[in-house]
C-alpha positions as a printed Julia matrix, in Angstrom:
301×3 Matrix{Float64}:
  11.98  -15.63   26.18
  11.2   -16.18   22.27
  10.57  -12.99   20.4
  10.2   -11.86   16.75
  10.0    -9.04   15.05
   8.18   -8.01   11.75
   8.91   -5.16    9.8
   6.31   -4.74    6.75
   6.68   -1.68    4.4
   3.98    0.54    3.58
   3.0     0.75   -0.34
   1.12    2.77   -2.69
  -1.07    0.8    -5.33
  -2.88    1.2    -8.72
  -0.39    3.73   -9.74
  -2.24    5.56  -12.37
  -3.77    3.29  -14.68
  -2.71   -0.01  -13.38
  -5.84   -0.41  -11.39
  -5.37   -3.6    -8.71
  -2.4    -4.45  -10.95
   0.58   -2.4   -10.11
   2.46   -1.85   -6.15
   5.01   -0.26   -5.2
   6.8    -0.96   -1.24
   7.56    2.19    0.42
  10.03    2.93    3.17
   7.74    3.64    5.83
   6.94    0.95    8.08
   4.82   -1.19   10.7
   6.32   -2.79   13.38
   5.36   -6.03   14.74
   6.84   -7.69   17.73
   5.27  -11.71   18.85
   6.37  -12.19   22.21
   5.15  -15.19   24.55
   1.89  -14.12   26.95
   0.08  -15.64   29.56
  -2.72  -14.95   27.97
  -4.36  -16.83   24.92
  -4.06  -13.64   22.78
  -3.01   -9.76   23.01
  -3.35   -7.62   20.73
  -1.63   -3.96   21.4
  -0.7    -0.63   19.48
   2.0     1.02   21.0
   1.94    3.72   18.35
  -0.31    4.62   15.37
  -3.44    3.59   15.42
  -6.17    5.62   16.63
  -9.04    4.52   19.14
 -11.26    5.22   15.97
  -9.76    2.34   14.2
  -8.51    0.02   16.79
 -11.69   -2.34   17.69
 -11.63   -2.84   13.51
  -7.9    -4.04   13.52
  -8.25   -5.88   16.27
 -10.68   -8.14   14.15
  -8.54   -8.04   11.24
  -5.63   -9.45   13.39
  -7.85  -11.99   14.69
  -9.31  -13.26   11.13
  -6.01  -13.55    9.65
  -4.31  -15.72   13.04
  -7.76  -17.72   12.26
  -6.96  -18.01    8.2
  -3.57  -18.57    9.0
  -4.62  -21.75   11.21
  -6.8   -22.56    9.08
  -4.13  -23.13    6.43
  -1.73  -24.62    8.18
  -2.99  -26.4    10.75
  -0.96  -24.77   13.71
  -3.09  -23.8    16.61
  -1.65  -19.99   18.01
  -1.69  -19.24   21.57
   0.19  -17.99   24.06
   0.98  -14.81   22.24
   1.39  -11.05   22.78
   1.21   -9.02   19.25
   2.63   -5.5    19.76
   2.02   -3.08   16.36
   3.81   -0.17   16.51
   3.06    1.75   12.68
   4.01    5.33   11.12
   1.56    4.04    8.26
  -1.03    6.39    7.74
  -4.4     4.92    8.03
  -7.31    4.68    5.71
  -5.17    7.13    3.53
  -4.22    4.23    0.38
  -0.78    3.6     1.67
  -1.41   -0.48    2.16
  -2.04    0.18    5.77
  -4.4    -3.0     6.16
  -1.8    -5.06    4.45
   0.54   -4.57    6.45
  -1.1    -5.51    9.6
  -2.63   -8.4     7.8
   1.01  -10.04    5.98
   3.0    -8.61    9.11
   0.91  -10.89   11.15
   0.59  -13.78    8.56
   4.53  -14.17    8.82
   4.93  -13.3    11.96
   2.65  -16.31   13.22
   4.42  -18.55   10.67
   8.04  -17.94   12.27
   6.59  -18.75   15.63
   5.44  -21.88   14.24
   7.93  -22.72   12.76
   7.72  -21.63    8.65
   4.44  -24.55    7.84
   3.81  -22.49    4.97
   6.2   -20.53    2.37
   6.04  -17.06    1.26
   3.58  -17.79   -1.86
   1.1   -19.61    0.32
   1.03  -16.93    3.02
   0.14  -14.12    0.13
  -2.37  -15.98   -0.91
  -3.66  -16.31    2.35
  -2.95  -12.42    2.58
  -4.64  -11.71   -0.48
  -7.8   -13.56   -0.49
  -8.47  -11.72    2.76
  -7.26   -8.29    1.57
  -9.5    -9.37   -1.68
  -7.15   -7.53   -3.95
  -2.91   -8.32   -4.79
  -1.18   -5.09   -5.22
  -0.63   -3.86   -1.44
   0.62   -7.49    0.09
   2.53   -8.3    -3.06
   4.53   -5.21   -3.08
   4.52   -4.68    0.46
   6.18   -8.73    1.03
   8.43   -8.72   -1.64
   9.79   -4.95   -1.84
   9.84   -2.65   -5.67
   7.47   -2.51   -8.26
   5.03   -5.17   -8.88
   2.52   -6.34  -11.16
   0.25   -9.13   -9.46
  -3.58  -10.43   -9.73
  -5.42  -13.25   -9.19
  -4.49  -15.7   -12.47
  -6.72  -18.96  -12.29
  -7.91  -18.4    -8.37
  -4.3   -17.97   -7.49
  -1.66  -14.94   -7.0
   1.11  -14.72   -9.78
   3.42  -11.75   -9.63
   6.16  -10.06  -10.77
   8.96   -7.77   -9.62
  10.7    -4.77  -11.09
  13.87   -2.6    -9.33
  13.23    1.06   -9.35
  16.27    3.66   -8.95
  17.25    4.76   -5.74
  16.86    8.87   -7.63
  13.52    8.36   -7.54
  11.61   10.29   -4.65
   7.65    9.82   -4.06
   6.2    12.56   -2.62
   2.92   12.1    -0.56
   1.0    14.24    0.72
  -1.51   12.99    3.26
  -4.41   14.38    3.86
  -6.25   14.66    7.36
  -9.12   13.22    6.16
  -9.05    9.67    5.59
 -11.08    7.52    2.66
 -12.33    4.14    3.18
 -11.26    1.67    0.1
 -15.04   -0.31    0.33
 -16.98    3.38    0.47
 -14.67    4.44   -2.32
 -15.3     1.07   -4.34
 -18.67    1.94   -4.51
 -18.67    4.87   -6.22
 -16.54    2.94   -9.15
 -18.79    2.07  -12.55
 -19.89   -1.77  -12.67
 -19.17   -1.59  -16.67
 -16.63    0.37  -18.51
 -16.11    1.56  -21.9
 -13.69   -0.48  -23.87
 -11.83    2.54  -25.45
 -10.79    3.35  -21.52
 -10.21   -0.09  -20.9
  -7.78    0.14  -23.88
  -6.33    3.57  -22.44
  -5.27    2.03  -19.36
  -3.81   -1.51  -20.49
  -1.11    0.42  -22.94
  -0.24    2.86  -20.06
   0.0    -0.01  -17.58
   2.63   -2.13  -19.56
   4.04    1.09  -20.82
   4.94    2.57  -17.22
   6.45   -0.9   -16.29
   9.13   -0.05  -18.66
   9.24    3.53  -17.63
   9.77    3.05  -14.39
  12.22    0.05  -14.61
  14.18    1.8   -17.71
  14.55    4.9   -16.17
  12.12    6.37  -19.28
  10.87    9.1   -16.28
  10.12   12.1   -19.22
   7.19    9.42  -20.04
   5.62    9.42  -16.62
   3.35   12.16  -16.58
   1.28   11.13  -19.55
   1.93    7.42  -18.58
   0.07    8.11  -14.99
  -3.47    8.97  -16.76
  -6.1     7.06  -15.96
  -9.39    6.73  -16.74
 -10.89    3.62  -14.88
 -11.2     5.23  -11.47
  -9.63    8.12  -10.44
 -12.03   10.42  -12.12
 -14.9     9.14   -9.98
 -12.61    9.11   -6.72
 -11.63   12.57   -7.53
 -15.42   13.16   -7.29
 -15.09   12.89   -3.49
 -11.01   14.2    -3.48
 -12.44   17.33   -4.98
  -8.56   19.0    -5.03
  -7.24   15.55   -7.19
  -6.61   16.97  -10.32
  -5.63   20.6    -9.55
  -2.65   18.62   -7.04
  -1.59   16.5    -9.7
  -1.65   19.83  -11.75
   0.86   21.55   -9.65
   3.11   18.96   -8.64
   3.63   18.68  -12.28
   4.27   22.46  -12.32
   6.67   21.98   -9.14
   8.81   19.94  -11.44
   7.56   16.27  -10.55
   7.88   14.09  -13.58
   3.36   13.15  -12.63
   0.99   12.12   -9.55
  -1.9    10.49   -9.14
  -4.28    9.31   -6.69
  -2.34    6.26   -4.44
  -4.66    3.59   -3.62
  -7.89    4.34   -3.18
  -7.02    7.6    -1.59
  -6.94    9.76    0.03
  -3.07   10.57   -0.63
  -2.04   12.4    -3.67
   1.28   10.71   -4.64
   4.1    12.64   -7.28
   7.6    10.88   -8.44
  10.33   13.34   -8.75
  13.85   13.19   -9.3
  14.68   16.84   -8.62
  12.85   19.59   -6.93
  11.2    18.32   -4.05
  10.91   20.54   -1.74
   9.06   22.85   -4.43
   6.89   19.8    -5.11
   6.01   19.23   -1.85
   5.25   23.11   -1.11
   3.51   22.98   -4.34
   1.1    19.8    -3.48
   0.16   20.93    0.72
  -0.69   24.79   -0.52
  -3.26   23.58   -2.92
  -4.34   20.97   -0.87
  -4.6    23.8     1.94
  -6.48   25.84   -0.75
  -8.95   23.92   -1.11
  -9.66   22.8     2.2
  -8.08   19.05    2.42
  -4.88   20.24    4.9
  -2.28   17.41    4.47
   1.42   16.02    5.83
   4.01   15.28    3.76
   6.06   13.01    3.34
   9.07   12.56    1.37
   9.88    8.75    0.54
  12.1     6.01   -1.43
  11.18    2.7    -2.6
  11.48   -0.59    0.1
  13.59   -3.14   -2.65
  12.91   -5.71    0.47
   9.6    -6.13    1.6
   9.02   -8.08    4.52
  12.0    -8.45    7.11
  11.82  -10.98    9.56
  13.98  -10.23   13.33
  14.75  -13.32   15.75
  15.58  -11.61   18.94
């Protein structure tokens, strides 16, 4: 019997001041196995997903098999799609990505690879209506993406196998469209300014090894102080990680995890980040993680 398996890695995105910009693939993962069915289409969680959210994945799974049809002309059926994730949900860690461009190449190996990698993210993308998550989370590191003349250009940086990121996840999850809304239609142009020279400056940081510049390089102006207006704690975690001995945080994705980089100390840093998180009433998990340099792995079995 064919089967094929998908692993997609998780990702955290906007990094500070690179605001639908900048990704970065994480090693924690979503599972997808495409097996042959009697029926026209299953879709299952095995592990992960909670009956709150399940009805809305289901319909995210069954837009992108129709987009992916849609694009290249290869009518699905006949398939069983099995998720099994330890991604966090509705937390900023690319969940929605990853069922989205773990299904987008699933579906393409089964049919036998109509479209190439670029044409799937775009695919992935459009959907997703932003870059950073499905860039970094199909082609592993740091990247820089967007949407340059209707279409998605990126590009890809190594980070060090030192560095750690430290997330801690809080119970309560924070929905990236409620979240959006909150966000000012117009911004000044001095913080515009602020966040372009930290953006192409933490590039280099990260990629150079230049970590002494991270704290300062992680300020942002564009959106995390009106996301910290529903993360209350935001600031004061970012605060004490940097205390801990974390070289900066910030506020991954759209929230609601608080994400530091360290290279040392992380068991203080993580202590540091869930008691004032407990504090102030947003208990968390944490999670200790390295950077996917992969992305997307594709399993004939």
């Amino acid at each position: 019997m064919k089967k094929i398996r998908i692993i997609t890695p998780a990702s955290t995105s906007n990094i500070g001041p690179g605001f639908d910009t900048l990704g970065i693939a994480l090693k924690l993962y979503n599972r997808l196995d495409i097996a042959e069915s009697e029926k026209n289409m299953e879709i299952e969680f095995e592990r992960g997903v909670e009956d709150m959210f399940c009805d809305g994945i289901r319909r995210m799974v069954r837009r992108t098999v129709g987009a992916f049809t849609a694009a290249s002309g290869k009518e699905i059926s006949g398939v069983r799609l099995v998720f099994r994730s330890d991604i966090p949900i509705a937390r900023g860690l690319g969940s929605s990505a990853t069922f989205r461009m773990g299904t987008l190449v699933g579906l393409n190996e089964w049919a036998g690879k109509p479209l190439d990698r670029d044409a799937l993210l775009e695919i992935g993308c459009r959907i997703e209506k932003h870059t950073e998550n499905s860039v970094a989370g199909t082609v592993g590191g740091l990247t820089a993406s967007g949407f340059i003349n209707g279409h998605v250009q990126y590009a890809r940086f190594d980070i060090a196998e030192k560095i750690t990121f430290i997330a801690a996840v809080p119970e309560r999850p924070m929905s990236t469209s409620e979240t959006r809304k909150i966000l000012p239609r117009r911004v000044n142009f001095s913080d515009a300014v602020f966040n372009i020279n930290r953006t192409a400056l933490l590039i280099d940081a990260f990629s150079s090894g230049k970590y002494d510049r991270l704290a300062e390089l992680l300020e942002d102006k564009l959106h995390q102080p009106h996301r910290a207006k529903i993360l209350r704690p935001l600031f004061k975690v970012i605060a004490a990680a940097r205390e801990a001995g974390a070289w900066g945080a910030f506020l991954s994705g759209s929230g609601s995890t608080i994400m530091a980089v360290a290279t040392k100390s992380m068991e203080n840093v993580k202590k540091a980040m869930q008691s004032k998180l407990d504090e102030e009433g947003w208990p968390s998990k944490m999670y200790s993680l390295k950077t996917d340099l992969k992305g997307i792995s594709v399993d004939h079995r």
